[in-house]
C-alpha positions in Angstrom: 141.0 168.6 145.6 139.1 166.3 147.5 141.5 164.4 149.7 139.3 161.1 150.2 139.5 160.6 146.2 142.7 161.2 145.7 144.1 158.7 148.4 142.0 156.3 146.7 144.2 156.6 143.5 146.8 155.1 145.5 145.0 151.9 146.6 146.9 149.2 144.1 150.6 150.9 146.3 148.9 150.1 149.6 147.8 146.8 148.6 150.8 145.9 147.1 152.8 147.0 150.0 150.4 144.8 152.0 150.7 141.7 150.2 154.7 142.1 150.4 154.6 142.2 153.9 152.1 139.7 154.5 154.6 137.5 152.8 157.8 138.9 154.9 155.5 138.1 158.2 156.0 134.2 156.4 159.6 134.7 155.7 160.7 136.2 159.4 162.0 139.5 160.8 166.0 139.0 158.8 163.8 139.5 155.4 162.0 142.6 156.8 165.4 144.4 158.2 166.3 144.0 154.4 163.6 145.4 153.1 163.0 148.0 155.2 166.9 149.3 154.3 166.5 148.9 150.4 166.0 151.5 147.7 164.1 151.8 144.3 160.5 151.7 144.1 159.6 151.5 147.7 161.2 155.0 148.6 159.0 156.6 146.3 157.3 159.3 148.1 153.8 158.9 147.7 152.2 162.2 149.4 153.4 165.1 152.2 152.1 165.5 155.5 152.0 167.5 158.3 154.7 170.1 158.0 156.6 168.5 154.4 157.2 165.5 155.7 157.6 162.8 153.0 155.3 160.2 153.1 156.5 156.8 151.1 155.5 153.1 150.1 158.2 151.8 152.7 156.3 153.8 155.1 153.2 152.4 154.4 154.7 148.8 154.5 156.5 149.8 157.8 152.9 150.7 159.3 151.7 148.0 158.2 154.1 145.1 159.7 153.2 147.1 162.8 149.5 146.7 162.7 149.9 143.3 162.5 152.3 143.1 165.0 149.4 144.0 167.0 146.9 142.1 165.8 148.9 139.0 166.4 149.2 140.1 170.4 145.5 140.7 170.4 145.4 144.5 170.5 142.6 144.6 167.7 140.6 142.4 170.3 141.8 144.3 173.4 140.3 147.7 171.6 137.0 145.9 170.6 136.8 144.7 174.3 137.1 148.1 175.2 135.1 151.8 175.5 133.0 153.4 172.3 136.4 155.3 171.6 139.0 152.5 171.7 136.5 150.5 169.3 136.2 152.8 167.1 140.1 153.7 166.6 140.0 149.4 166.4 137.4 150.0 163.0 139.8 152.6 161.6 143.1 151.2 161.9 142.6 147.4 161.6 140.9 145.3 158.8 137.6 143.2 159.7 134.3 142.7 158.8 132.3 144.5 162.1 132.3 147.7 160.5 128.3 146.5 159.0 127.2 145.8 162.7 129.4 148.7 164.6 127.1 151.2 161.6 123.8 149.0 162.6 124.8 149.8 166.4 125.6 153.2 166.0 121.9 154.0 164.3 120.1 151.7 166.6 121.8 154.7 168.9 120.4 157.2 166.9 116.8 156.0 166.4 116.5 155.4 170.2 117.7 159.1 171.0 120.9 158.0 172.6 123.5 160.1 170.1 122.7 163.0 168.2 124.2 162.5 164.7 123.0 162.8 161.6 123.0 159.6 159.7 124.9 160.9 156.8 127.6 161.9 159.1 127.6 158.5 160.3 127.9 157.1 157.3 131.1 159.7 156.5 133.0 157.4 158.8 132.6 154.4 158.0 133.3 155.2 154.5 136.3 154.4 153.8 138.6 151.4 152.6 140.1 148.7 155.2 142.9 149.3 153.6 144.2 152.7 154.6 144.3 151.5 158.4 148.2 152.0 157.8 147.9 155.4 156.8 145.6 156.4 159.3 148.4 154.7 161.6 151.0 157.0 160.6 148.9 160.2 160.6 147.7 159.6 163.6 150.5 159.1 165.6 151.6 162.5 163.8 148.9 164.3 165.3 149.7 162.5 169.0 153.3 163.2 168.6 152.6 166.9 168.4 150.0 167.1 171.0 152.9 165.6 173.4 150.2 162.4 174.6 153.4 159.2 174.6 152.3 156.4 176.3 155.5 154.4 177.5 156.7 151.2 177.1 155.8 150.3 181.0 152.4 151.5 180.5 152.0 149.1 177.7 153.1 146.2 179.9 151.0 147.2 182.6 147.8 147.6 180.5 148.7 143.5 178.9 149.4 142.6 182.4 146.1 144.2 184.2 144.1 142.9 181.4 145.0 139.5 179.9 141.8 138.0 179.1 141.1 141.3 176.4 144.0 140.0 175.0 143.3 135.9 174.8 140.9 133.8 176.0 143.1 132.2 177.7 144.3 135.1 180.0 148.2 134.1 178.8 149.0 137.6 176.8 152.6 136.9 178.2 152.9 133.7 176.5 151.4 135.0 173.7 153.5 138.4 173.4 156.8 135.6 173.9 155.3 133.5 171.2 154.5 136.4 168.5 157.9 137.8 169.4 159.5 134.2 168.7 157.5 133.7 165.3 157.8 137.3 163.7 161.8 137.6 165.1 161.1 140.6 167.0 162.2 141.5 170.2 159.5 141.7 172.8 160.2 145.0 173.8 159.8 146.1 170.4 156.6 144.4 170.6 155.6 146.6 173.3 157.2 149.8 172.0 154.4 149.0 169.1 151.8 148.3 171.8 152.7 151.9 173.6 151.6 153.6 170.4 148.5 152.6 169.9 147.8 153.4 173.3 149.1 157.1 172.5 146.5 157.0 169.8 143.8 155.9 172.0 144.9 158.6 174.4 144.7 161.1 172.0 141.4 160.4 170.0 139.6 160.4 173.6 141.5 163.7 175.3 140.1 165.5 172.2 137.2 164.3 172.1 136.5 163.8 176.2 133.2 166.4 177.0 133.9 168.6 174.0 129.9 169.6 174.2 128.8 168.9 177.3 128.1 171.8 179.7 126.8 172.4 183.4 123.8 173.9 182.4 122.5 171.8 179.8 123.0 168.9 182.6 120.7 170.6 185.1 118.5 171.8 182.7 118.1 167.8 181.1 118.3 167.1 185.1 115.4 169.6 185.6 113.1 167.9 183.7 113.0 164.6 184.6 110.5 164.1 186.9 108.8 167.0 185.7 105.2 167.0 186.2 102.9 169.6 184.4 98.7 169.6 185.9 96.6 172.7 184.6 92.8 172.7 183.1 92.2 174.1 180.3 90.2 174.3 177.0 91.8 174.7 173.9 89.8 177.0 170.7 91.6 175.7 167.2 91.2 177.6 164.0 91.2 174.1 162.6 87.7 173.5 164.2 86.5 177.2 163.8 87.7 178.0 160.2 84.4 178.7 157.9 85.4 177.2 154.8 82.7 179.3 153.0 84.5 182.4 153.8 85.6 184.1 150.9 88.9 185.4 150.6 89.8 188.1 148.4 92.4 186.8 145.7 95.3 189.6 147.0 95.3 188.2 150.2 95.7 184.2 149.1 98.3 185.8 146.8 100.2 188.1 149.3 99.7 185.0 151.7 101.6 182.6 148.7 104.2 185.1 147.9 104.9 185.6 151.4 105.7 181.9 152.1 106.2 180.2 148.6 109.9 179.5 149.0 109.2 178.0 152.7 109.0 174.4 154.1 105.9 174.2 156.1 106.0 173.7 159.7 109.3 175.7 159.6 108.8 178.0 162.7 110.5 181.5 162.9 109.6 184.8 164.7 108.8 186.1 161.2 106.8 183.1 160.6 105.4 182.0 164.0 102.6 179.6 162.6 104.6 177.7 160.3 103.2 178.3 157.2 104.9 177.4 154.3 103.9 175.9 150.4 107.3 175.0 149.0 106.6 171.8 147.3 108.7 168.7 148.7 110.8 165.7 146.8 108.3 163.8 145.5 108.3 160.1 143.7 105.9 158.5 141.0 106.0 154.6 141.5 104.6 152.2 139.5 103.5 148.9 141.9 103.2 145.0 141.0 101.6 143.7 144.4 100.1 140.8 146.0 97.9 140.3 149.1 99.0 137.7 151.5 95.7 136.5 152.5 94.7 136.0 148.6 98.1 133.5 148.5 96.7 132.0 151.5 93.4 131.0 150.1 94.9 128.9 147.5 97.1 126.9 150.0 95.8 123.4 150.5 94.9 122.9 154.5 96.8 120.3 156.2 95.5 117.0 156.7 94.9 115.6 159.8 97.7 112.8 159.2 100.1 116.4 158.4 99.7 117.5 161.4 100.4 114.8 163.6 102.9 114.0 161.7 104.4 117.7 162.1 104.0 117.5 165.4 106.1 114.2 165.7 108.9 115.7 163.9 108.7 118.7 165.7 107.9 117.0 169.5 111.2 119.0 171.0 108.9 122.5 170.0 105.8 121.1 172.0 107.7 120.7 175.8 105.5 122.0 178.5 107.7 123.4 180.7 105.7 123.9 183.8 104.7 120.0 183.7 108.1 119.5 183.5 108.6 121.8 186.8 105.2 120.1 189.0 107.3 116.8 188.3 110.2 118.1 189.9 112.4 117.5 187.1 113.8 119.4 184.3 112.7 119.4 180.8 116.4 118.0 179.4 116.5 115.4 181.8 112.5 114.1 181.1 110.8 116.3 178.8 107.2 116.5 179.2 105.1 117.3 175.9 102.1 119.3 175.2 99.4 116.9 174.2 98.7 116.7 170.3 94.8 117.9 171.2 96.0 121.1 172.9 98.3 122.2 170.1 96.7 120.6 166.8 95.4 124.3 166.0 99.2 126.3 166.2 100.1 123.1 164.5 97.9 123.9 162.1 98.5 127.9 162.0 102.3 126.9 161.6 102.0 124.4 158.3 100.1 126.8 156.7 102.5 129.9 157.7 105.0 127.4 156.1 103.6 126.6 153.1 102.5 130.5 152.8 106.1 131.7 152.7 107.2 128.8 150.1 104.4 129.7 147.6 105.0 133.3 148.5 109.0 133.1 147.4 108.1 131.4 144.7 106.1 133.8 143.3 108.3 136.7 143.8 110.9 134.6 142.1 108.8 133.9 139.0 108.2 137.6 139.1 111.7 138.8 139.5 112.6 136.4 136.2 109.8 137.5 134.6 110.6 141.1 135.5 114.5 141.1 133.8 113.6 139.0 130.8 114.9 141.3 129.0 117.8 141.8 130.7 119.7 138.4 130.8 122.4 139.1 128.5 123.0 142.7 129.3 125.2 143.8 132.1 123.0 145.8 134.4 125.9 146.8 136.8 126.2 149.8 134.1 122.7 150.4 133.2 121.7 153.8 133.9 117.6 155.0 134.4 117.3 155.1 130.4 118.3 151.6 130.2 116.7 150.3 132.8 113.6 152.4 131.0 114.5 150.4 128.0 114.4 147.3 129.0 111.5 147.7 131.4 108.9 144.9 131.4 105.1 145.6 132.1 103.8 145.5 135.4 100.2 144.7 134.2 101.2 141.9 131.8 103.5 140.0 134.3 100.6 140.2 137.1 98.6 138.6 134.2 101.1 135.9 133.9 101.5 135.1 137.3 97.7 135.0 137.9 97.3 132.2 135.4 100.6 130.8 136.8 99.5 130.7 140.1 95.8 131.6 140.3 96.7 134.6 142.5 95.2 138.0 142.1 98.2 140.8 141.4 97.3 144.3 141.8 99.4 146.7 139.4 98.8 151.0 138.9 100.6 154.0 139.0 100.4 156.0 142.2 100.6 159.7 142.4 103.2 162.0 143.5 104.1 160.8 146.7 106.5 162.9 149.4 108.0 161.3 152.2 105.1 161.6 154.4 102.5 160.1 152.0 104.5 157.1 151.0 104.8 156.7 154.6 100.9 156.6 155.1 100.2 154.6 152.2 98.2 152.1 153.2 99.6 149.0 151.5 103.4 149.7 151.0 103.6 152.8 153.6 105.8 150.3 156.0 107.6 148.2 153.8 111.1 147.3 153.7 113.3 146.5 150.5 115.5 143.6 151.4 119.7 145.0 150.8 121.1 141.8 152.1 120.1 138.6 153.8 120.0 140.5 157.4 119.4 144.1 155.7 116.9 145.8 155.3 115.4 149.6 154.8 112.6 151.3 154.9 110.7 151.4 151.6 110.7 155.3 151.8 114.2 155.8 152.5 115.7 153.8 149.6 113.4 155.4 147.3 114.3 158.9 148.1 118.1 158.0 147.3 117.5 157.8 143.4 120.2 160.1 142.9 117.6 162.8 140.5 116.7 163.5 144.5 119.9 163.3 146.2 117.9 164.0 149.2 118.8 160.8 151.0 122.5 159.5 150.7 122.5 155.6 151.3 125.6 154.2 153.5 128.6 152.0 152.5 126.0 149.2 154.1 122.7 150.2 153.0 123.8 149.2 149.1 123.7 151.2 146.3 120.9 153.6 145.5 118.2 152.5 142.8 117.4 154.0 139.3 114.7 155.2 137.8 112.8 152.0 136.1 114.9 150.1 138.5 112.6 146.8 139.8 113.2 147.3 144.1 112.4 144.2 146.0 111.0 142.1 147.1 109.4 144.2 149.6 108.8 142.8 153.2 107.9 143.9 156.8 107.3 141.7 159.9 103.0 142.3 160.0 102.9 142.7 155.9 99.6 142.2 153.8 101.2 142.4 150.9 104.6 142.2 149.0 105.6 142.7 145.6 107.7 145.1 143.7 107.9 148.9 142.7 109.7 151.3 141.1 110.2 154.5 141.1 109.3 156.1 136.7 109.6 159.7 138.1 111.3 161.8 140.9 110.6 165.6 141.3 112.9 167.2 143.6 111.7 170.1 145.9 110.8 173.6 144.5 108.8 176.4 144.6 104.9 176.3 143.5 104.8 178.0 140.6 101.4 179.6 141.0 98.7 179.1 143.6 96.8 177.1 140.7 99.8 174.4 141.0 98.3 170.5 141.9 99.2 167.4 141.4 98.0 163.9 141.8 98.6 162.0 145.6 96.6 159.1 144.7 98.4 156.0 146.9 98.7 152.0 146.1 95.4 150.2 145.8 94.1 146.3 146.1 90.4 147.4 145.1 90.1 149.4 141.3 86.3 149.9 142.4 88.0 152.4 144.9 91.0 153.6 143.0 89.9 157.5 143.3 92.4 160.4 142.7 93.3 162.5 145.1 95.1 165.7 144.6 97.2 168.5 146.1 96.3 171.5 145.3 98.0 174.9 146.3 95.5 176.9 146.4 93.2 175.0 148.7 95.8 175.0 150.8 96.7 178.9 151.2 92.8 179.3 151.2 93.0 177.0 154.5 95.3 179.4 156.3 93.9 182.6 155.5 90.5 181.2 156.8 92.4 179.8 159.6 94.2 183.2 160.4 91.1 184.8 160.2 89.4 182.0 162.9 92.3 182.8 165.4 89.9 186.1 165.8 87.0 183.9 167.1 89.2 181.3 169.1 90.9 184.5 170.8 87.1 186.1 171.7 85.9 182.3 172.7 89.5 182.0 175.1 88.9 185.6 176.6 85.1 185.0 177.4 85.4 181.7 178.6 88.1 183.5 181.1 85.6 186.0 182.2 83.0 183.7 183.0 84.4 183.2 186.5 84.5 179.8 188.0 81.9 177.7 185.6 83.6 177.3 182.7 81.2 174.5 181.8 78.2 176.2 181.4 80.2 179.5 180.4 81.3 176.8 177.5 78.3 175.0 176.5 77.3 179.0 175.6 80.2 179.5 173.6 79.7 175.9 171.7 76.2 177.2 170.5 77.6 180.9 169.2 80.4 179.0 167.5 78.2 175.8 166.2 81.6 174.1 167.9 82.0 170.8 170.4 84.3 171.9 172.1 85.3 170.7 175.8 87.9 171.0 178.8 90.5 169.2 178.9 93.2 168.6 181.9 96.8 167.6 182.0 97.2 165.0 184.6 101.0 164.6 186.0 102.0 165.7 182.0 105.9 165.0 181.5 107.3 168.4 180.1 109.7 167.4 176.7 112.7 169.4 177.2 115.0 171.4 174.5 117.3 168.5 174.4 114.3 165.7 174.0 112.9 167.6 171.1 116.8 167.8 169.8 117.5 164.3 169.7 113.8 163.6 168.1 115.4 165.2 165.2 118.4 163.5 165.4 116.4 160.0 165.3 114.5 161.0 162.4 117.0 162.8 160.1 117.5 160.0 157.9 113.6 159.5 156.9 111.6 161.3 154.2 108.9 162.7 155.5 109.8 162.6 159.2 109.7 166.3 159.7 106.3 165.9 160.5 106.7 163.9 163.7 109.3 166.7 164.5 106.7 169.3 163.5 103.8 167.9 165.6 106.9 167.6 168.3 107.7 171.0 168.3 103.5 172.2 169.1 103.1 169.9 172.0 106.6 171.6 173.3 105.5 175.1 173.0 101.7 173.9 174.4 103.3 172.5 177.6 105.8 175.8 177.7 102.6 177.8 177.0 100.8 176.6 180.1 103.4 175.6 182.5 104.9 179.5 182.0 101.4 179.9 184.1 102.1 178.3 187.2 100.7 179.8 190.1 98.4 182.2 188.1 95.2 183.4 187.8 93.2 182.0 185.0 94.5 183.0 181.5 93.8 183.4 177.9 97.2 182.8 175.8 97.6 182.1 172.4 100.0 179.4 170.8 100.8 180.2 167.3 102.4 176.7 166.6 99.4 175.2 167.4 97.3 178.1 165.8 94.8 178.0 168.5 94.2 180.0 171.8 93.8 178.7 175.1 91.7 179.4 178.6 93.8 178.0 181.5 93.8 177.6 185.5 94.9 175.7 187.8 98.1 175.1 186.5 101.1 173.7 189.0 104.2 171.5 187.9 105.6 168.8 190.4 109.5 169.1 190.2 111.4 166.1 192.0 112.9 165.3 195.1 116.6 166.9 195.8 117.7 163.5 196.1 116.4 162.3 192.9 117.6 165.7 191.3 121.0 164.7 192.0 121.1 161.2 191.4 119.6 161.8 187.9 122.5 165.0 187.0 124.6 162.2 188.6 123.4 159.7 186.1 122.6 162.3 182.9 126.5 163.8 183.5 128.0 160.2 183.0 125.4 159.5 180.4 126.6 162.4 178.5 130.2 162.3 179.0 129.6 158.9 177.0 127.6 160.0 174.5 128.9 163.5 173.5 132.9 161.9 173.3 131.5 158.9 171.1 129.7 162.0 168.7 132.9 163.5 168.6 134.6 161.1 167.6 133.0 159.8 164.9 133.5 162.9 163.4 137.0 163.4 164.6 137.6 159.9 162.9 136.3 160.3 159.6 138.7 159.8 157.2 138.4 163.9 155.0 138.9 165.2 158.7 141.8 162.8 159.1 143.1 163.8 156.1 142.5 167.4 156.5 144.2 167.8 159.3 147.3 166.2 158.4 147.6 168.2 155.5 147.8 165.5 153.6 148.7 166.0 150.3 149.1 163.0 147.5 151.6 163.2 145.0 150.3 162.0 141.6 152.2 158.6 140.9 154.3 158.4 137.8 152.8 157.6 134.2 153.3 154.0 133.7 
């Protein structure tokens, strides 16, 4: 039984218990006594808990008056005011509307390295409904009760006391406790017997959470590196560079080389497959694309005149203040503002009316195309559509761009692209970094919200991000701050990952284009690629000789090299690092941590992971005589000397485990709680177990 689900079946109890005691809060504390001490419907029990406790609808209602006891003193506030752990027990427990800017917080974090959580696993907490803060109340005061954390009534008082500003802006919690106590005919000391127990929660949530992953070593080593220098000479010999792509390879081998790695994600590196090979075929997406260039929209746009202009620039005179005038005249700007001349702005002016008048022709467009686009859909109620209706009902790209040309005389560029992964969509030239616009301040990447159609399921959108998009579905308008182009898409096919079925598998990767002279088809094909690494395998043999003789040359490697260039028809030279930062373990960790939520990002981590074991490679050479070693991730050998590392300063050693210590005290107890906080884990541990409600 999934537990999330089947509290959700009890929703219409909760809220009706909520609206009863919103309206008991109205009618004072007499009416709640009464209530509180009836029978019938509100001692139904509605689920166990813990060890068979009974969980009922006069519970819930209980919890709730509670709540907003607290919200009334300013306890939701005091908690928001407070550390990553207090604020998030705040989200949980209490009903607002922060929950879409705590997620956009939380994977700002994320993208920037500073947790390391997955985004879905994000998203698991803030899933959930604002209004099951009362339950979550009650079971987690459950779970403090038994782990013997009480915070006391004093502690409450001294917490208000200590801080009163969390509480008000007016720094009078006292005569706000007094005046909540007066209105809701409750005793203050009940008020702060209320108070103590959310503070037990608090206390709780961050004793099992504090450090839960954080250990010495992994300090010192993340200490370690900072600072780390890495300076060496070497010259590196790729089998990219020295692969013969005339060399025939028998068809065994490319098949022995296929079988070997068909069901494998390339770039997946293992000590059974230490180059990364791997041909399993990726999700992939088909889009259709209705597009327009910018600049195009911009050459129809009439130019300002020069009586626009000045007149802009009166209007807009409060835009124009030279503020260093201002400060020669020993004055400040408000008090005697001091304007640009017209002369030295008239060509931003001008820059600014066309920008202007660019973005009103531009959203009127896309609005013309939008109604255009669901025509067909005006009397139909799309909320239930599924891909075959929205199939259905599906207008033609290339017919609306003709419509809107002659509407607008704009050029519209319309096709079919080819089987796109996460990567290519990525790198597509027009639409690789657009954005699909959720809400009016939300927006995500193109590639993300595409890989959600659910025929994928390899991306699961958040409770913010909106819902995912169906096949035939239009998605737009698409946007980015330095766009060329918007327009729409779609997505008209989705192939989730799976194994090449033979090394004679291909398919089309043709992108988006804005020129059909150049709209050439490219293609993946299987077999070209296996032929690559077995030629490549093969060159490792050469780049291995090349390394090894370059080393026995003695001291001149550059005219030992300039030899070895004319045997291998190569241009290859030396290279040095130069006070080279050395990525760490826990670097490369939260790399894939920032990326987990893209398609197609595994290639960053991928070209990640081969600088790593380059820099490992040669720095595992300090103090050495010069060496030949090979890097399988990189497939490629190396000749190196001269290789030292500059480590920093005891002093600075300490102050950064100092700093990196705090840092991931921080850090590692705000990961573990948003786990600890979800609401299945919540449930789970509760043992919470609904009882089906009666068959009305």
């Amino acid at each position: 039984m999934n537990l999330f689900k089947t509290l959700r079946k009890h929703q219409k109890w909760i809220i009706i218990s909520v609206f009863i005691v919103v309206m008991i809060t109205f009618i004072g504390g007499q009416a709640l006594q009464a209530l509180l001490t009836s029978r019938g419907p509100s001692n139904r029990v509605m689920a166990t808990f813990g060890d068979g406790q009974k969980l009922r609808q006069i519970d819930i209602r209980s919890a709730y008056q509670q709540l907003e006891v607290l919200r009334q003193i300013g306890a939701e506030r005091y908690l928001m005011s407070n550390d990553p752990i207090a604020l998030l027990v705040g989200h949980i427990l209490f009903e607002n509307d922060r929950g879409f800017f705590l997620d956009a917080q939380f994977k700002r974090m994320i993208q920037q390295g500073q947790l390391m959580i997955k985004q879905e696993d994000l998203d698991k907490f803030f899933n959930r409904s604002n209004q099951e803060g009362p339950l979550y109340w009650i079971l987690l005061l459950h779970e403090a009760d038994k782990a013997g954390i009480a915070a006391s009534r004093q502690d409450a008082i001294d917490v208000l006391r200590s801080n009163p500003t969390m509480f008000t802006p007016d720094g009078n919690a006292s005569a706000l406790v007094e005046r909540v106590s007066s209105q809701l005919n409750i005793s203050q000391q009940d008020i702060m017997e209320i108070f103590s127990r959310l503070l037990s929660i608090v206390s709780y949530v961050k004793t099992v959470t504090s450090n839960s992953n954080v250990t010495i070593p992994q300090i010192e080593s993340q200490a370690g590196f900072a600072g780390t220098k890495l300076n060496a000479e070497y010259v590196r010999f790729g089998a990219e560079s020295l692969r013969s792509e005339d060399e025939e390879v028998s068809e065994e081998v490319l098949q022995n080389q296929f079988a070997k790695y068909a069901d494998i994600a390339q770039g997946n590196y293992t000590k059974e497959n230490p180059y990364g090979f791997g041909y399993l075929l990726p999700d992939r997406v088909k889009l259709e694309y209705l597009l327009v260039n910018l600049s195009d929209i911009e050459a129809v746009i009439a130019a300002p005149t020069d009586n626009e202009m000045e007149e802009y620039y009166d209007i807009n005179k409060s835009n124009f203040i030279d503020q260093q005038a201002a400060e020669n005249e020993d004055t400040t700007a408000l008090d005697k503002p001091v304007y640009k001349p017209y002369a030295s702005v008239a060509s931003e002016i001008r820059r600014m009316i066309i920008d202007q008048r660019k973005n009103e022709l531009t959203s009127e467009i896309i609005s013309e195309a939008q109604d255009l686009l669901s025509a067909k859909m005006e009397d139909k109620n799309v909320d239930e559509f599924t891909s075959e209706d929205y199939k259905e009902y599906a207008a033609d790209y290339a017919d609306t761009a003709a419509k809107l040309t002659e509407k607008f005389g704009v050029s519209f560029y319309t096709g079919t692209t080819g089987y796109l992964d996460g990567r290519r969509l990525m790198m597509d030239p027009n639409i690789g970094r657009l954005e699909v616009m959720i809400t009016n301040v939300t927006s995500l990447p193109l590639a993300r919200y595409v890989f959600s159609v659910e025929e994928l399921g390899s991306v699961k959108l958040g409770i913010y991000e909106g819902q995912a998009p169906k096949l035939y579905q239009n998605i737009g308008p698409l946007s980015s701050r330095y766009a060329r182009v918007t327009g729409m898409v779609r997505v008209v096919e989705a192939l989730p990952s799976s194994t090449a079925e033979s090394l004679g598998t291909e398919y089309s990767t043709k992108h988006t284009s804005l020129n059909s002279s150049s709209d050439s088809d490219s293609m993946y094909k299987v077999r070209e690629t296996v032929l690559k690494d077995c030629q490549s395998l093969k060159a490792m043999e050469k780049a291995e000789s090349a390394a090894k003789k370059l080393i026995a040359a003695g001291q001149d490697w550059q005219a030992a090299l300039e030899e070895i260039n004319k045997e291998l028809d190569s241009s290859i030279s030396i290279s040095n690092f130069t006070d080279q930062d050395i990525a760490s373990a826990g670097q490369l960790k939260r790399l894939k941590f920032r990326t987990s939520s893209m398609p197609g990002s595994s290639a960053f981590v991928n070209n990640a992971t081969v600088e790593k074991a380059v820099q490992d490679s040669i720095a595992a050479l300090e103090d050495s005589q010069p060496k030949a070693i090979e890097v399988k991730e990189d497939l490629a050998w190396y000749a190196v000397r001269d290789v030292s590392i500059s480590k920093p300063l005891v002093t600075e050693y300490e102050d950064s485990k100092l700093q990196l210590a705090a840092a991931f005290e921080i850090t590692s107890s705000l990961e573990s709680a948003l786990e600890f906080l979800t609401a299945d884990n919540i449930l789970s541990r509760a043992n919470f177990e609904p009882i089906e409600e009666p068959k009305e």
